[in-house]
C-alpha positions as a Markdown table, in Angstrom:
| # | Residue | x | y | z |
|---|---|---|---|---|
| 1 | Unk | 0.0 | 0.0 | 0.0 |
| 2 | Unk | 2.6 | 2.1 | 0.9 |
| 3 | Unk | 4.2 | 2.2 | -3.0 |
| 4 | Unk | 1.0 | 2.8 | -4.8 |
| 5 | Unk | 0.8 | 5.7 | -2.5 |
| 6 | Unk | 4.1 | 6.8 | -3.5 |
| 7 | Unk | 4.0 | 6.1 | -6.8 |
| 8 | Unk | 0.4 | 7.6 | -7.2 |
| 9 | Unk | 2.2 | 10.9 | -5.7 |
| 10 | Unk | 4.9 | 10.9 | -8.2 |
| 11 | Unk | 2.8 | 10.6 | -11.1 |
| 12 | Unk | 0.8 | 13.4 | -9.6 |
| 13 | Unk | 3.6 | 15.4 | -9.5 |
| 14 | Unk | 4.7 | 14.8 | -12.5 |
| 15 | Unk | 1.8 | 15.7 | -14.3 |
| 16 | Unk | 1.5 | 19.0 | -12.0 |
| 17 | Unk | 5.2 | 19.8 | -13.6 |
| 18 | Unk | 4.0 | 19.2 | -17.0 |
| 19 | Unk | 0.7 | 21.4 | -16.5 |
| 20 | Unk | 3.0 | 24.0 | -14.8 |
| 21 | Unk | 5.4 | 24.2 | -17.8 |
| 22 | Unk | 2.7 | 24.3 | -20.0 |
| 23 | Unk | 1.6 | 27.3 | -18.8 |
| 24 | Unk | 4.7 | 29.1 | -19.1 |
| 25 | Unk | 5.1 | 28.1 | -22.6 |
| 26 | Unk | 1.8 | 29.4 | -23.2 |
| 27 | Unk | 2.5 | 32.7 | -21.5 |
| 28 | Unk | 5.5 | 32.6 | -23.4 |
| 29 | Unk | 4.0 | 32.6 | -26.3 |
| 30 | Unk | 1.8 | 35.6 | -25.7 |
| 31 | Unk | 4.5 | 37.9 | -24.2 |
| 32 | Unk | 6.2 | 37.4 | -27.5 |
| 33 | Unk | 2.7 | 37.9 | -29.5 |
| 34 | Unk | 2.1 | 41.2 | -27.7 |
| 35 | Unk | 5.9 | 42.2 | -28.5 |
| 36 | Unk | 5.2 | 41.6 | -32.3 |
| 37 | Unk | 2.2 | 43.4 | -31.9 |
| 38 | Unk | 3.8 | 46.1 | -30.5 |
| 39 | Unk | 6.6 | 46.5 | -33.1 |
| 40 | Unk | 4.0 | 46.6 | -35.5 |
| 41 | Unk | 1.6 | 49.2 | -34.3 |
| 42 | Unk | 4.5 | 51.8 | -34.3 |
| 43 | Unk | 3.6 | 55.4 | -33.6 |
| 44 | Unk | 3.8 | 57.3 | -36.9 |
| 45 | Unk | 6.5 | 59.9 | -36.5 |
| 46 | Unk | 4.8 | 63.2 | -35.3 |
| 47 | Unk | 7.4 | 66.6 | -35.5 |
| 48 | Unk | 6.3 | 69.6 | -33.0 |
| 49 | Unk | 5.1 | 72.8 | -34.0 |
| 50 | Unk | 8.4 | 74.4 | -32.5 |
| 51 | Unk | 10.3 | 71.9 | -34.6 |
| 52 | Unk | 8.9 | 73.0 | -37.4 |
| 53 | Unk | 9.2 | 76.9 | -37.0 |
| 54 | Unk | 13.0 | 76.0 | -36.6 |
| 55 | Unk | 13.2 | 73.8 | -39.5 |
| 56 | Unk | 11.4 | 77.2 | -41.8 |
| 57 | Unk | 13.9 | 79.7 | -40.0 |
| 58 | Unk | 16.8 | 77.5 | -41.0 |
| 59 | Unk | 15.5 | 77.0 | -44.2 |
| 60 | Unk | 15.1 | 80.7 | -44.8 |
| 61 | Unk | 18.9 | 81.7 | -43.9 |
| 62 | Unk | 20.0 | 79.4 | -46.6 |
| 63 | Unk | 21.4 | 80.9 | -49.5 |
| 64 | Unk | 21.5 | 79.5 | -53.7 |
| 65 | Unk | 24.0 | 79.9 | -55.9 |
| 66 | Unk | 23.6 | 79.9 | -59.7 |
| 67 | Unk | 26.5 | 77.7 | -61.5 |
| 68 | Unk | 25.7 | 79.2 | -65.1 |
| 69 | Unk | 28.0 | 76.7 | -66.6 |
| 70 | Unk | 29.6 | 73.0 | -65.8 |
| 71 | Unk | 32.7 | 72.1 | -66.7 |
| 72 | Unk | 32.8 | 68.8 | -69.0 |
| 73 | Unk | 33.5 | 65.7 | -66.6 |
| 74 | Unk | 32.3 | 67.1 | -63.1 |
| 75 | Unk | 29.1 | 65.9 | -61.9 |
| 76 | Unk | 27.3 | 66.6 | -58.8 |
| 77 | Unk | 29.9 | 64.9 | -56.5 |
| 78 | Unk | 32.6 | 66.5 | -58.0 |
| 79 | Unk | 30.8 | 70.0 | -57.5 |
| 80 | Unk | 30.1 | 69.4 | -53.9 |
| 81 | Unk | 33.4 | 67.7 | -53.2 |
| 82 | Unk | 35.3 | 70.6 | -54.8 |
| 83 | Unk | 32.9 | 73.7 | -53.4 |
| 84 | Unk | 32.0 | 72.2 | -49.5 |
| 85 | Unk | 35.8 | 73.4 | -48.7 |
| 86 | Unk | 34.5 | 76.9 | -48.8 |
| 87 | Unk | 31.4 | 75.6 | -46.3 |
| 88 | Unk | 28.5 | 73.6 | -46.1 |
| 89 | Unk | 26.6 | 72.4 | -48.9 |
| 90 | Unk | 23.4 | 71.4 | -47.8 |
| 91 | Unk | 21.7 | 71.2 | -51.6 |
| 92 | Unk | 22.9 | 70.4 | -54.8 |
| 93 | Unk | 21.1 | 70.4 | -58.4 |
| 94 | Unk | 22.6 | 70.3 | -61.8 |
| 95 | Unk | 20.5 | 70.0 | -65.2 |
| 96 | Unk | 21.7 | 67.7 | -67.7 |
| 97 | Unk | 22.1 | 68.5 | -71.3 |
| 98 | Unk | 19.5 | 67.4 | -73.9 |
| 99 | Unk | 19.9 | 64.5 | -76.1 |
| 100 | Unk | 19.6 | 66.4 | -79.1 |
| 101 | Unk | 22.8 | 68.7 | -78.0 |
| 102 | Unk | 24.3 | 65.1 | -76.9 |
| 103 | Unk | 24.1 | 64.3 | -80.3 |
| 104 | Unk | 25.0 | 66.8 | -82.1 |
| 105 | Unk | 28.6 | 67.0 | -79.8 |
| 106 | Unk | 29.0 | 63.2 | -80.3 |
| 107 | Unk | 28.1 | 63.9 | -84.0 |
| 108 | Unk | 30.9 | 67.3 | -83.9 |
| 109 | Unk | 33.5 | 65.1 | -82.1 |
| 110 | Unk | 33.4 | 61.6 | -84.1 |
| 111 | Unk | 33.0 | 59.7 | -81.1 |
| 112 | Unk | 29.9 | 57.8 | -79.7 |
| 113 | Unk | 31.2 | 57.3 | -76.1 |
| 114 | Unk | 31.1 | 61.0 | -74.9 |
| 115 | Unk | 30.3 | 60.7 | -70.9 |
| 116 | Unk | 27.2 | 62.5 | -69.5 |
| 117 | Unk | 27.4 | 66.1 | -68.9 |
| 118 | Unk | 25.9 | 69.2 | -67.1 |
| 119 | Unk | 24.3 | 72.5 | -68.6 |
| 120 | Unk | 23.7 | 74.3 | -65.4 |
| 121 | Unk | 23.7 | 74.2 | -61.6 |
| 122 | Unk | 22.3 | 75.5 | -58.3 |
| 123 | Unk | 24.2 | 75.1 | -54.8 |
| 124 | Unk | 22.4 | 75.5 | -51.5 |
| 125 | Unk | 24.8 | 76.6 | -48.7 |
| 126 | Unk | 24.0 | 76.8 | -45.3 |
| 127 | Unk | 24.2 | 80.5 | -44.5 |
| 128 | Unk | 23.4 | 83.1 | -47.4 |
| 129 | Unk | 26.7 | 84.7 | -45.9 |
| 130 | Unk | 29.2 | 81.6 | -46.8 |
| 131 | Unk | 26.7 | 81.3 | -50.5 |
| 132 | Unk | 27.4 | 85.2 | -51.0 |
| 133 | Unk | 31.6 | 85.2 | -49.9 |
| 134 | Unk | 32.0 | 82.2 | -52.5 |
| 135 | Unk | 29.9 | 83.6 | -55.6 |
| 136 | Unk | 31.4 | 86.8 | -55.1 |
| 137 | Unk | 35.3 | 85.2 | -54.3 |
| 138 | Unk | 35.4 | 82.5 | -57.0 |
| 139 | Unk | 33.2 | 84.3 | -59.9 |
| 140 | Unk | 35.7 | 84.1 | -62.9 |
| 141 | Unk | 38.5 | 82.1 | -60.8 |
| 142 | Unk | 40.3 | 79.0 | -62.1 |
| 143 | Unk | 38.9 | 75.5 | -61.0 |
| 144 | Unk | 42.5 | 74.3 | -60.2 |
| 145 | Unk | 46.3 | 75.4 | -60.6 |
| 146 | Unk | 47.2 | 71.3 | -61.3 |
| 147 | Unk | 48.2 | 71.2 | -65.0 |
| 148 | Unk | 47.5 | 68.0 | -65.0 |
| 149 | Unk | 44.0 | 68.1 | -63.5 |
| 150 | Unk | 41.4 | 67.9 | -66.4 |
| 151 | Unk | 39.9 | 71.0 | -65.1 |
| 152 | Unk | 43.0 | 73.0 | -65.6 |
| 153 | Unk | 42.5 | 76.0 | -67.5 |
| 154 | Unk | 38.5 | 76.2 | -66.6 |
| 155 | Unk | 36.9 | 79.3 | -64.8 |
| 156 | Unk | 33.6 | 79.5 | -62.5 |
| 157 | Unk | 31.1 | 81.3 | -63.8 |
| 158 | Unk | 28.5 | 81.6 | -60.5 |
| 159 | Unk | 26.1 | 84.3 | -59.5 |
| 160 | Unk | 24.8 | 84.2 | -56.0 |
| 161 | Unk | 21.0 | 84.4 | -56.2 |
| 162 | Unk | 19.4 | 87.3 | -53.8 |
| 163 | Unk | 16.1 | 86.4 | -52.2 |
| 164 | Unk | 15.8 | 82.9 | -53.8 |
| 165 | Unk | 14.8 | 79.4 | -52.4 |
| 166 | Unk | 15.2 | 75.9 | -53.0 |
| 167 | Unk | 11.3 | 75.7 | -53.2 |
| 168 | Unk | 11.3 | 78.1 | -56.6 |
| 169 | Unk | 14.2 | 75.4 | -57.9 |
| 170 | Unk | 11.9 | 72.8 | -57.1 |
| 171 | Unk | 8.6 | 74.4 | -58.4 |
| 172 | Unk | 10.4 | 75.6 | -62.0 |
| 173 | Unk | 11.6 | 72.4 | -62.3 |
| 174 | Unk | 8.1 | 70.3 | -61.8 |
| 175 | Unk | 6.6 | 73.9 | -64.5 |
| 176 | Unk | 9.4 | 72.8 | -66.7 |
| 177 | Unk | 8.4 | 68.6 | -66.6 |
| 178 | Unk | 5.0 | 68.9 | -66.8 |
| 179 | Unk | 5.5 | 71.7 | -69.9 |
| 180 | Unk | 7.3 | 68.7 | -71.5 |
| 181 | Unk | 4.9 | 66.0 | -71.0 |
| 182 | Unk | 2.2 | 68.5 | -72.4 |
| 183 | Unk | 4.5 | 69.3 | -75.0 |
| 184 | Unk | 5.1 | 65.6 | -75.5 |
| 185 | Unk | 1.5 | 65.0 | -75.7 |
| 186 | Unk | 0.5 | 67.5 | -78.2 |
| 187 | Unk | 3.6 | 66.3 | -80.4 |
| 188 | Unk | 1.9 | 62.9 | -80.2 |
| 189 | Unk | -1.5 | 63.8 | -80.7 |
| 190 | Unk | -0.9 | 65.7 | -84.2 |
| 191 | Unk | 0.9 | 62.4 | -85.1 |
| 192 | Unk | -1.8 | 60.4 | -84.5 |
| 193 | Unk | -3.6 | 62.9 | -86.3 |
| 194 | Unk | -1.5 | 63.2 | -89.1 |
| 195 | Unk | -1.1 | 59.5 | -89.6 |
| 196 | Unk | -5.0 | 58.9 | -89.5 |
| 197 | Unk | -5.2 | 61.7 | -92.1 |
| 198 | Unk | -2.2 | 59.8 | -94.5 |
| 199 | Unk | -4.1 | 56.2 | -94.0 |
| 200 | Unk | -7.6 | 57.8 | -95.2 |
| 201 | Unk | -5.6 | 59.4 | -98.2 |
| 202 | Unk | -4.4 | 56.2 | -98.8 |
| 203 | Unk | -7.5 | 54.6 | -98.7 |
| 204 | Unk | -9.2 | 57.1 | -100.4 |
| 205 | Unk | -6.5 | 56.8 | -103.3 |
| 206 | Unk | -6.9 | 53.1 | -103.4 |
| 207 | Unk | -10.6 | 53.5 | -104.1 |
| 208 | Unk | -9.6 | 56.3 | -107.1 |
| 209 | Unk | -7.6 | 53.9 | -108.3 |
| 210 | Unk | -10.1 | 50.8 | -108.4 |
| 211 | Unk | -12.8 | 53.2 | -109.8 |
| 212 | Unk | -10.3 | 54.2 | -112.8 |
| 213 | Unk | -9.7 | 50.7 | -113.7 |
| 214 | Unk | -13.0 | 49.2 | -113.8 |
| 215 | Unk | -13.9 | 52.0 | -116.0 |
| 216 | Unk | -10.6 | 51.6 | -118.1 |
| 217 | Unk | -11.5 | 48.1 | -119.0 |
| 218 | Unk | -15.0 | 49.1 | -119.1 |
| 219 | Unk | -13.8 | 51.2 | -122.1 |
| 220 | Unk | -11.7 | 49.0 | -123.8 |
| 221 | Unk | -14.9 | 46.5 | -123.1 |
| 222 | Unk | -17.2 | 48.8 | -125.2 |
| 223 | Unk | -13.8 | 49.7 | -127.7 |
| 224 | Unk | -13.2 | 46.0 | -128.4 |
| 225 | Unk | -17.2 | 45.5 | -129.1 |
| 226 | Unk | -17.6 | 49.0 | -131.5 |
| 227 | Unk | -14.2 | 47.9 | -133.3 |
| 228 | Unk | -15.7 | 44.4 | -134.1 |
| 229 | Unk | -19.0 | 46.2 | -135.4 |
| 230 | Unk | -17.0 | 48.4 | -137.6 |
| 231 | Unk | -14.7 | 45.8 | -139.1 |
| 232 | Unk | -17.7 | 43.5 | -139.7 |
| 233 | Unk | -19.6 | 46.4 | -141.4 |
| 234 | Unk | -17.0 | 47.3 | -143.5 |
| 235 | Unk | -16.6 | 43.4 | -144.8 |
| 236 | Unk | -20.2 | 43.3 | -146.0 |
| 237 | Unk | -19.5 | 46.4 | -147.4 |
| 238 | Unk | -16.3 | 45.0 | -149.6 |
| 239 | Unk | -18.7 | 42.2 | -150.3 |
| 240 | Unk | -21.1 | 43.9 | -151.5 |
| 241 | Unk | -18.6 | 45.6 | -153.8 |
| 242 | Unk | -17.1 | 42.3 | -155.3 |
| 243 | Unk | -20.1 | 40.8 | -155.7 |
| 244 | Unk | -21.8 | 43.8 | -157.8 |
| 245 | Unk | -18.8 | 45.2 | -159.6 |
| 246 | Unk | -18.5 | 45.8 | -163.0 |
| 247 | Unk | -15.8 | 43.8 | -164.6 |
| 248 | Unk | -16.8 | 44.0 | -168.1 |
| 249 | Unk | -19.5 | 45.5 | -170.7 |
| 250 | Unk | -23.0 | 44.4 | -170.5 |
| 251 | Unk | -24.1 | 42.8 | -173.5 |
| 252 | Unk | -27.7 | 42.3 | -174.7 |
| 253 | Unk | -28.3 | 39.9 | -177.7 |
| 254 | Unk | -32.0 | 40.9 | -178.0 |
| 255 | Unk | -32.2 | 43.4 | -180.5 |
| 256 | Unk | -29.1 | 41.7 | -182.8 |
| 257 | Unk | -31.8 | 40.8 | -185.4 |
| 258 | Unk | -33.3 | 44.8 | -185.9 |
| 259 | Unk | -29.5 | 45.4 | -186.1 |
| 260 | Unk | -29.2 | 43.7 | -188.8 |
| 261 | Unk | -32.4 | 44.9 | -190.6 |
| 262 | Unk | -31.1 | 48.1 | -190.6 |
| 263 | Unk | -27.7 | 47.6 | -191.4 |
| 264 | Unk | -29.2 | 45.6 | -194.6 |
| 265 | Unk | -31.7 | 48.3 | -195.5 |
| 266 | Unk | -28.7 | 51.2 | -195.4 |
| 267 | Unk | -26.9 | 48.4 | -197.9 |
């Protein structure tokens, strides 16, 4: 009696244990669901009102710079790289060149592998104090004095730009795309246009041309049929000719005998 008592008690135990660890797996399990759930219901990231003012102030003591022309072989990392030793460069935008100029160079040079380049420029500095010292202090300057540099020999040509954001930049650019897409669309519109108008031309030529041979053989239909009526007219004709023609004198032996009465009477 005294083992089944014992033994009844550890499998009592034992299954306490497993209930137990059951649990905690369990709670386990939702600990690490609300986690998950957490990380995914983030807050969306909310900026202060003061935040903002600061952010517009800042903004407004920035200053532009107008690069009027890019050296060939210096793109936007080369500009920054070159112009952030004078102070900091917070903005940089330079316009490519358009394909048809592209062309034409690659045309003017004789070589097809001509590397992208740049027509003009804006750089946004921090201050308009730094953007004003380095328009005014590199305007018509040498790039660099290395004669083997491949910017040797070129000169800036910048104008700092008085009472102008980054948000005109941004809104001439977006006048200038949308001005080309309309432009785009109009250009393809009056193709459309003008190749509808080529295709009914066509058609309607096609027609013309249908409608002139049907009455060209309708023609020589009516020619072939009036030239076999004249032909056959004029054999009866030649017929008729042969068949009544006069070959020689007409001779009539009735009245031989009062010939010869009066030829014997005149004897």
């Amino acid at each position: 009696m005294g083992q089944s008592d014992d033994s009844d008690r550890g499998t009592a135990d034992s299954i306490r244990d497993e209930e137990e660890h059951e649990e905690e797996e369990e709670v386990s399990i939702d600990t690490t669901e609300n986690v998950s759930k957490k990380k995914r219901a983030k807050k969306p990231f909310t900026l202060s009102l003061e935040a903002t003012e600061d952010f517009n102030a800042k903004l407004k003591e920035r200053g532009v710079i107008y690069l009027a022309r890019v050296p060939p072989r210096m793109g936007p990392t080369k500009v920054k790289q070159i112009l952030s030793d004078f102070g900091v460069v917070t903005r940089i935008y330079l316009e490519p060149e358009d394909k048809a100029a592209k062309k034409r160079r690659q045309r003017s040079s004789g070589s097809k592998s001509g590397g992208k380049r740049y027509k003009e420029g804006w750089i946004e500095y921090e201050s308009k104090k730094i953007a004003k010292r380095v328009a005014s202090s590199l305007n018509n300057m040498t790039i660099t004095n290395h004669k083997r540099s491949v910017h040797f020999g070129d000169l800036w040509n910048m104008k700092y730009l008085s009472k102008f954001q980054w948000a005109h930049l941004t809104e001439k650019v977006a006048y200038e795309r949308r001005m080309r897409e309309q432009k785009l669309r109009i250009e393809m519109v009056n193709a459309r246009r003008e190749n509808q108008a080529y295709s009914n031309l066509v058609e309607a030529g096609k027609v013309m041309d249908n409608i002139d041979k049907r009455r060209r053989k309708r023609e020589n239909k009516e020619g072939d049929g009036n030239s076999a009526k004249k032909s056959k007219t004029n054999l009866d004709t030649i017929r008729a000719t042969r068949k009544f023609k006069q070959t020689q004198p007409v001779t009539d032996r009735s009245d031989r005998k009062a010939n010869q009465s009066v030829l014997g009477s005149l004897v």
